[in-house]
PyMOL Python script that loads the backbone (N, CA, C, O; Angstrom):
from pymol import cmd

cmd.read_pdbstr("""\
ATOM      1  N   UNK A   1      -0.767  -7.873   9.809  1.00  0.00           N
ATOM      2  CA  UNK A   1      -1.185  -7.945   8.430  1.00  0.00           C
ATOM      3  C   UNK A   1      -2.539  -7.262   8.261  1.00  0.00           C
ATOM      4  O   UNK A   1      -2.992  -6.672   7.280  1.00  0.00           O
ATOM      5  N   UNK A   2      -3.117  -7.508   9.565  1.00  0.00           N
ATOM      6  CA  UNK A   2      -4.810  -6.888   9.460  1.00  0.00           C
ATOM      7  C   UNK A   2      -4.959  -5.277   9.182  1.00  0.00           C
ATOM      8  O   UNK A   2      -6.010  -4.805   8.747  1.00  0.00           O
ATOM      9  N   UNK A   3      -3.646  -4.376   9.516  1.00  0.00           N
ATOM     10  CA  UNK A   3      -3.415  -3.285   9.725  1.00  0.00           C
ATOM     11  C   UNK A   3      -2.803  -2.833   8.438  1.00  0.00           C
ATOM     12  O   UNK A   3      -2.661  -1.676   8.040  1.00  0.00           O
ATOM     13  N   UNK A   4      -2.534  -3.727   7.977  1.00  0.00           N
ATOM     14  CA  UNK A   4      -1.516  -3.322   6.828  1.00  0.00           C
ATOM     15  C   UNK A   4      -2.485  -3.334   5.331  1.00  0.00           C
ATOM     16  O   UNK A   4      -2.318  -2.618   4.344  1.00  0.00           O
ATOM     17  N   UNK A   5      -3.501  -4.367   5.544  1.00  0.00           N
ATOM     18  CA  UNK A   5      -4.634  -4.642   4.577  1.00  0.00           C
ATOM     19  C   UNK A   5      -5.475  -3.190   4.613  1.00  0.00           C
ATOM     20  O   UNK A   5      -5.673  -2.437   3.659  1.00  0.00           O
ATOM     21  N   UNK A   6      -6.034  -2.979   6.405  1.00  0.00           N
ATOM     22  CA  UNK A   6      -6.445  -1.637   5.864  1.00  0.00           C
ATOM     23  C   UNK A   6      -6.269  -0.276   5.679  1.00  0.00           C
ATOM     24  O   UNK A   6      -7.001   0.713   5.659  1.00  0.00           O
ATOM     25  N   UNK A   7      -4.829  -0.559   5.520  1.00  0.00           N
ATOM     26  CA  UNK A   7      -4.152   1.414   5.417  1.00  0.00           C
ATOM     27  C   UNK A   7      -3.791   1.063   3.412  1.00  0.00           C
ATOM     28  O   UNK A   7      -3.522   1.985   2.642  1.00  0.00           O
ATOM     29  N   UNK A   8      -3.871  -0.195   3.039  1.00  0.00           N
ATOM     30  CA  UNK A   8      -3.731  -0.684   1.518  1.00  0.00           C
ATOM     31  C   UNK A   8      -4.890  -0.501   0.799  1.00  0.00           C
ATOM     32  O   UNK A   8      -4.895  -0.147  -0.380  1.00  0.00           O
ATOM     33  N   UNK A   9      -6.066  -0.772   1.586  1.00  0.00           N
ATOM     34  CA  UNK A   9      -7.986  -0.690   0.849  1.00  0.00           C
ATOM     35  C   UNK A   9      -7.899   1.212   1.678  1.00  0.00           C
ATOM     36  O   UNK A   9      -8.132   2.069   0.826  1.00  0.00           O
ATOM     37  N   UNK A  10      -7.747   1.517   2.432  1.00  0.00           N
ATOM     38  CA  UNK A  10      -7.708   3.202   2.222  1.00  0.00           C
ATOM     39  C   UNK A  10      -6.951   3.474   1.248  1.00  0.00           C
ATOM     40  O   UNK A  10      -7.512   3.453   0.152  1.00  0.00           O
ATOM     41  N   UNK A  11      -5.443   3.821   1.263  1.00  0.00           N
ATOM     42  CA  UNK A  11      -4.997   4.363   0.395  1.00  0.00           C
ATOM     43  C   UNK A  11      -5.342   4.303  -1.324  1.00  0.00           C
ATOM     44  O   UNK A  11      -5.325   5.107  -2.256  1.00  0.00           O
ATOM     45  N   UNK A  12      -5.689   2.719  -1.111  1.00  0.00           N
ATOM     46  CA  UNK A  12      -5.928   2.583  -2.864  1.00  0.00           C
ATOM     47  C   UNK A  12      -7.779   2.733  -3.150  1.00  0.00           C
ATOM     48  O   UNK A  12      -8.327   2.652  -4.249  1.00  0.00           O
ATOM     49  N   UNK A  13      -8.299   2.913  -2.122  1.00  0.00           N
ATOM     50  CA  UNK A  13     -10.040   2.965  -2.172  1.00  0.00           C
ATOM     51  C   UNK A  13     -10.580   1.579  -3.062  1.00  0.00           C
ATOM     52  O   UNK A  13     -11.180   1.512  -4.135  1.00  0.00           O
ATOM     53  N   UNK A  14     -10.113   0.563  -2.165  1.00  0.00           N
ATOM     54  CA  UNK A  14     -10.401  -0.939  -2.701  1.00  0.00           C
ATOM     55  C   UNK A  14     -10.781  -1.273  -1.571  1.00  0.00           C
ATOM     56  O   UNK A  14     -10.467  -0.524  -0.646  1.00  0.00           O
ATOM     57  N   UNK A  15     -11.622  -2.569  -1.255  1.00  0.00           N
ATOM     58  CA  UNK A  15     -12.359  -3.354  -0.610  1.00  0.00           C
ATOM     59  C   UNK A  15     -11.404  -4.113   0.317  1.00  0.00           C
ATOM     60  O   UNK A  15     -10.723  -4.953  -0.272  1.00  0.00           O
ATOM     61  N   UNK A  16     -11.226  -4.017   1.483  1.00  0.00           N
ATOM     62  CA  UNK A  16     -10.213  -5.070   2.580  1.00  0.00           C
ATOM     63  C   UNK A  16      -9.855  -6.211   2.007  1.00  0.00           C
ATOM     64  O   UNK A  16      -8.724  -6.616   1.739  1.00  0.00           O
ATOM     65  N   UNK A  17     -11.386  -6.940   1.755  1.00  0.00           N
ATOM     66  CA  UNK A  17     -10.982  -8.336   1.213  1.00  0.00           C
ATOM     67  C   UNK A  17     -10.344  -8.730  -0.001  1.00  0.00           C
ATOM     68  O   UNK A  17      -9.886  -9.812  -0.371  1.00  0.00           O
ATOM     69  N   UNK A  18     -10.429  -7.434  -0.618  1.00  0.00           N
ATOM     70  CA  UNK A  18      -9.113  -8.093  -1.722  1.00  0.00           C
ATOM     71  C   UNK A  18      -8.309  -8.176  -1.636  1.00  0.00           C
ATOM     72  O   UNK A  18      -7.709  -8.887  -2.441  1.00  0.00           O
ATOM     73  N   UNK A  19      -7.409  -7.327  -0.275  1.00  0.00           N
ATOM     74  CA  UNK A  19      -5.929  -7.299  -0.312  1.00  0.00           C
ATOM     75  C   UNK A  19      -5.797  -8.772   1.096  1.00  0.00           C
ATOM     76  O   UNK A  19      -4.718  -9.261   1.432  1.00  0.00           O
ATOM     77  N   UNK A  20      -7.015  -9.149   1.613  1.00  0.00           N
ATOM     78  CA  UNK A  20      -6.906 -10.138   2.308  1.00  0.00           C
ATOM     79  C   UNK A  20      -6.892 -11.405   1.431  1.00  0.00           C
ATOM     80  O   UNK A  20      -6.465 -12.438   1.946  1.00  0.00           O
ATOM     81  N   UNK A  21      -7.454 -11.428  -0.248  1.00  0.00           N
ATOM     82  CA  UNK A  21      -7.449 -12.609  -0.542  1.00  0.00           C
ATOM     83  C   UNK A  21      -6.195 -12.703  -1.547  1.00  0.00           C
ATOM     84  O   UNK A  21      -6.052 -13.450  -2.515  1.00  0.00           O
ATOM     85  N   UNK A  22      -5.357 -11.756  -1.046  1.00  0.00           N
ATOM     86  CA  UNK A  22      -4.178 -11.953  -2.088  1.00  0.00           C
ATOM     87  C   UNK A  22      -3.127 -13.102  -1.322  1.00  0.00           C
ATOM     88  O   UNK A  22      -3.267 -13.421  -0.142  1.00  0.00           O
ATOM     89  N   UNK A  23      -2.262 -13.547  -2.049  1.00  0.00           N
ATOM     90  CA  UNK A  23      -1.382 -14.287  -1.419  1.00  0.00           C
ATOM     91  C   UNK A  23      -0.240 -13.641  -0.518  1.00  0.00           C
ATOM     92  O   UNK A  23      -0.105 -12.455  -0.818  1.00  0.00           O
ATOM     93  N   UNK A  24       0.682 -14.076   0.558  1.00  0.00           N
ATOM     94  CA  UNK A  24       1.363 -13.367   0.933  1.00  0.00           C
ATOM     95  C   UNK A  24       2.812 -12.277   0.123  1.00  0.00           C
ATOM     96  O   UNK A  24       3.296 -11.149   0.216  1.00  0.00           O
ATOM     97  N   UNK A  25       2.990 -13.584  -0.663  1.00  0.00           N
ATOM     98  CA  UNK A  25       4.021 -12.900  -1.706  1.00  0.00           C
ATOM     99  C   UNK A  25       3.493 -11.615  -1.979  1.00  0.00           C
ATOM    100  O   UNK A  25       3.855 -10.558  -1.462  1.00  0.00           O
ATOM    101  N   UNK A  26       2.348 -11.832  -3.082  1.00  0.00           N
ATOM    102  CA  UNK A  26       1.887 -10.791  -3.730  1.00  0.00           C
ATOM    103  C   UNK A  26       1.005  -9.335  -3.150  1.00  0.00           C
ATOM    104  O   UNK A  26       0.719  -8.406  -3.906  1.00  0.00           O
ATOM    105  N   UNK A  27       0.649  -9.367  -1.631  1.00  0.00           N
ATOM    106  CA  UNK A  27       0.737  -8.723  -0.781  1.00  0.00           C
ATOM    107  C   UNK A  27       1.816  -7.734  -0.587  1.00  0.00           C
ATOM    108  O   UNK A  27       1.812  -6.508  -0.701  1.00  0.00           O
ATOM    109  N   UNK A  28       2.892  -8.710  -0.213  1.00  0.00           N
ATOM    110  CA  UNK A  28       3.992  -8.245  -0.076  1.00  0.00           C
ATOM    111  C   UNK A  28       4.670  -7.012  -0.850  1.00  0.00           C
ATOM    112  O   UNK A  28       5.146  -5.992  -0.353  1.00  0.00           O
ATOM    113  N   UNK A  29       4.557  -7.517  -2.701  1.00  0.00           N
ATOM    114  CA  UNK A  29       4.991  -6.829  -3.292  1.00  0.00           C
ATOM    115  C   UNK A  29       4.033  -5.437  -3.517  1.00  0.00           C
ATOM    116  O   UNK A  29       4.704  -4.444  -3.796  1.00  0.00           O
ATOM    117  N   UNK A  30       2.721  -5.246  -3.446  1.00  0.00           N
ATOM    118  CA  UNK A  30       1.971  -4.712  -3.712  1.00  0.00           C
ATOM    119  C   UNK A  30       2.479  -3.405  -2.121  1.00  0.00           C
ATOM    120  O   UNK A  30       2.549  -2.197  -2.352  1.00  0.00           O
ATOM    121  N   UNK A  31       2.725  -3.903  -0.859  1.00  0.00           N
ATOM    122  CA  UNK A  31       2.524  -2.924  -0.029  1.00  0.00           C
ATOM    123  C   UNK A  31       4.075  -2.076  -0.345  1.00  0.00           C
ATOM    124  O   UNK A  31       4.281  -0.872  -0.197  1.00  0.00           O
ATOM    125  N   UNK A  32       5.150  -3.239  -0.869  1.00  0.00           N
ATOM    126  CA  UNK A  32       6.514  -2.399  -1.084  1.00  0.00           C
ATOM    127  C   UNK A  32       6.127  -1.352  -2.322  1.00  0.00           C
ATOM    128  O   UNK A  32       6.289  -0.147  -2.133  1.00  0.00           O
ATOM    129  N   UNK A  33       5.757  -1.702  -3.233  1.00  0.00           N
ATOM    130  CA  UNK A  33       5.455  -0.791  -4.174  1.00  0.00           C
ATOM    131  C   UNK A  33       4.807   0.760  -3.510  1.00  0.00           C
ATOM    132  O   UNK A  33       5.338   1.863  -3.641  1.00  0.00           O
ATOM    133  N   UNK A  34       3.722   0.496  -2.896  1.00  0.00           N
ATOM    134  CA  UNK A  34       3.149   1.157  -2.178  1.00  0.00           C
ATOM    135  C   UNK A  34       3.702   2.279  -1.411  1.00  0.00           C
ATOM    136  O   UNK A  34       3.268   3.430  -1.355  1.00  0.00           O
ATOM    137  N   UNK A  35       5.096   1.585  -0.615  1.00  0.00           N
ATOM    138  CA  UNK A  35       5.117   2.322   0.062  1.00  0.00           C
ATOM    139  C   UNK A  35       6.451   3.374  -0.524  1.00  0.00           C
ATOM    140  O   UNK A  35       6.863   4.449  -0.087  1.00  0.00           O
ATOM    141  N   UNK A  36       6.874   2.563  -1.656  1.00  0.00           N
ATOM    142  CA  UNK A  36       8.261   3.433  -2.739  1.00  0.00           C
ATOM    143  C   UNK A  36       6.975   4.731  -3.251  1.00  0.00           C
ATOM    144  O   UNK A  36       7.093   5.953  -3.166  1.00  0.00           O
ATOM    145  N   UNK A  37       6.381   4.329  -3.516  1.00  0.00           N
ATOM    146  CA  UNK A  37       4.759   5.358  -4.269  1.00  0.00           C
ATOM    147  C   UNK A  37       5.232   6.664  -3.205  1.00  0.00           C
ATOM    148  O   UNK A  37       6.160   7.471  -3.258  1.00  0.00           O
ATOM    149  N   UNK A  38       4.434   6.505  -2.507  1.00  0.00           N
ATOM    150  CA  UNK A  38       4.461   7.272  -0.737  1.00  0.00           C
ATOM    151  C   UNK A  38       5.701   8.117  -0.837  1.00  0.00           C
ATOM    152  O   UNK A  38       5.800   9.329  -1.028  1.00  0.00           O
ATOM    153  N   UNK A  39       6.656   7.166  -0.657  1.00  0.00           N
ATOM    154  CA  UNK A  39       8.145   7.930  -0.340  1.00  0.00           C
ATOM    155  C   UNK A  39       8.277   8.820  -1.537  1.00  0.00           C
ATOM    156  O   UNK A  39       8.088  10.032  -1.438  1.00  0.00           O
ATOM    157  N   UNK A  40       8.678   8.098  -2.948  1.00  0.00           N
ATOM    158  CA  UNK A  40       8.662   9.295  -3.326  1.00  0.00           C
ATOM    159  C   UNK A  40       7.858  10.916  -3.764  1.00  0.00           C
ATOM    160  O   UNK A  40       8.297  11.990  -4.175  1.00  0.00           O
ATOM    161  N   UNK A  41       6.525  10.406  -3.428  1.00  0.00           N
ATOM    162  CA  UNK A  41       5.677  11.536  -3.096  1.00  0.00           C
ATOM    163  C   UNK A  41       6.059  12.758  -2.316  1.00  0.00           C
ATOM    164  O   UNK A  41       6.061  13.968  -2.545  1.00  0.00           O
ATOM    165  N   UNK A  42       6.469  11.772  -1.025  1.00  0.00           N
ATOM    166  CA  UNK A  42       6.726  12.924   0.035  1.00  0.00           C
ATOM    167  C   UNK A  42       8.268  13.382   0.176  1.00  0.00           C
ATOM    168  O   UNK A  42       8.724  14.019   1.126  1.00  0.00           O
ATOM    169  N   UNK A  43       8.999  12.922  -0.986  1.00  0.00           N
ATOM    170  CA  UNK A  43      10.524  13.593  -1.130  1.00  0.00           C
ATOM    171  C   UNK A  43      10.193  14.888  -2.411  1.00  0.00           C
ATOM    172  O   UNK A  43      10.815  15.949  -2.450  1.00  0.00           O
ATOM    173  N   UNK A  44       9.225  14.545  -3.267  1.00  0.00           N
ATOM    174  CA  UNK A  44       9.222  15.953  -4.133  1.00  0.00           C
ATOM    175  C   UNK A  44       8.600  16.767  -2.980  1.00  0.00           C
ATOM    176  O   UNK A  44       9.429  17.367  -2.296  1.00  0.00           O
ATOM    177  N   UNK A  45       7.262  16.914  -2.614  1.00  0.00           N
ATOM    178  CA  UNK A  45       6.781  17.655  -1.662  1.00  0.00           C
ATOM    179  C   UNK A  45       7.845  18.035  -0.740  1.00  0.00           C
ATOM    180  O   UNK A  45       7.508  19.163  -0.378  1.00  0.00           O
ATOM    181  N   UNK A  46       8.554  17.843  -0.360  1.00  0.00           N
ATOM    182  CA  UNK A  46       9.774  18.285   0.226  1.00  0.00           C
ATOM    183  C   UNK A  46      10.542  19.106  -0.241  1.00  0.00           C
ATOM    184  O   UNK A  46      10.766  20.167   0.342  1.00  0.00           O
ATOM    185  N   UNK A  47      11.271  18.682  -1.732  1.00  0.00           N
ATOM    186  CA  UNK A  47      11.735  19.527  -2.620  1.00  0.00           C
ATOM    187  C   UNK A  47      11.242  20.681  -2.933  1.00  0.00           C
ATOM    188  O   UNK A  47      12.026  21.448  -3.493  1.00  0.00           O
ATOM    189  N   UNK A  48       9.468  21.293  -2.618  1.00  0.00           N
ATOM    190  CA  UNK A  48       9.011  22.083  -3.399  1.00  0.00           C
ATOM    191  C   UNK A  48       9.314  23.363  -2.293  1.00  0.00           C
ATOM    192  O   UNK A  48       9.018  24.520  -2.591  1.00  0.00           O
TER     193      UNK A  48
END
""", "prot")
cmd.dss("prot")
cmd.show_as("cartoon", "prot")
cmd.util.cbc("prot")
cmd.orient("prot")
């Protein structure tokens, strides 16, 4: 989780401890979002 908090405060240029004082749920949903973000980023970049 410690790893996952800080590739979440890089990518989004937010503070560790906020994504440490979130709950797990809402963690959760925040890194899936995250990582649909990502993917489809790197499927147009692909396309181009």
């Amino acid at each position: 989780m410690r790893r996952q908090c800080l590739l979440m405060a890089r990518n989004n240029r937010t503070p560790v401890d906020y994504w440490l004082s979130l709950s797990l749920r809402s963690l959760s949903e925040w890194i899936r979002d995250s990582n649909d973000l990502i993917q489809e980023e790197n499927e147009r970049m692909r396309r181009r």
